[in-house]
C-alpha distance (Angstrom), angle and dihedral (degrees) to the residues before:
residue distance angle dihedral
X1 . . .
X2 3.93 . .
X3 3.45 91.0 .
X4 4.01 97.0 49.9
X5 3.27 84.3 46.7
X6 3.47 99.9 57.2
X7 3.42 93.3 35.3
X8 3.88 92.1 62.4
X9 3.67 91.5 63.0
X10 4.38 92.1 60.8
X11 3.80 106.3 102.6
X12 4.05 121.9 -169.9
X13 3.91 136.1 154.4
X14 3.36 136.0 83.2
X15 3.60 125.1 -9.6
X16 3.62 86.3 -102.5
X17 3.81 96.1 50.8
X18 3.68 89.9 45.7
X19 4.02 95.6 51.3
X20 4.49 89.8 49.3
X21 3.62 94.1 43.9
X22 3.84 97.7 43.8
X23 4.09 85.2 51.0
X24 3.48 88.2 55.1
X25 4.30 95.0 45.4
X26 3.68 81.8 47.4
X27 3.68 100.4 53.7
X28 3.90 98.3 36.1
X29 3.98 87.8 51.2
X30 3.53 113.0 32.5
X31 3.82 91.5 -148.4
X32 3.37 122.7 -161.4
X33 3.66 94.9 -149.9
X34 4.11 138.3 -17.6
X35 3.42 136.8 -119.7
X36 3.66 116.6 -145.3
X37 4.01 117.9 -153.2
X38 3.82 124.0 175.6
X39 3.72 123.8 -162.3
X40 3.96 87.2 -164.6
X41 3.75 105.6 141.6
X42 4.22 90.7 -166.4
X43 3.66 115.6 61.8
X44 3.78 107.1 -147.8
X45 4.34 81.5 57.3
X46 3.96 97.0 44.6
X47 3.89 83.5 47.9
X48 3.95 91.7 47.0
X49 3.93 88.5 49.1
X50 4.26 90.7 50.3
X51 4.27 83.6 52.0
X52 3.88 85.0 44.9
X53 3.69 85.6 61.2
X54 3.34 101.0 30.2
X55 3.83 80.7 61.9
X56 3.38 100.5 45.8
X57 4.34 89.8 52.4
X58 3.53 91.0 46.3
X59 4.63 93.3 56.0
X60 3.92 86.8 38.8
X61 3.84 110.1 104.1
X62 3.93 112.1 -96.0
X63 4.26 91.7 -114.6
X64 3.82 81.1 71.6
């Protein structure tokens, strides 16, 4: 149950898919603050994916 639980708070996708769903963890939680793993064996793609997000925080509105 912990893990399912857990698990239903990963997001990944397309920049896109990543930006709705993280709205939607955002406003269901109220977090504080996030905690950003990758599981990205390759380190030019694990760093792509943290400038993916990085992207994606930067465009999202400033009340988020």
């Amino acid at each position: 149950m912990i893990v399912r639980k857990q698990l239903s708070l990963s997001i990944a996708g397309s920049k896109a898919a990543v930006r709705d769903r993280l709205a939607k963890v955002i406003e269901e939680t109220q977090p504080d603050e996030f905690i950003v793993v990758s599981q990205v064996y390759d380190h030019a793609a694990r760093l792509r994916s943290f400038e993916l997000l990085s992207e994606i925080v930067r465009e999202s509105p400033a009340d988020n």
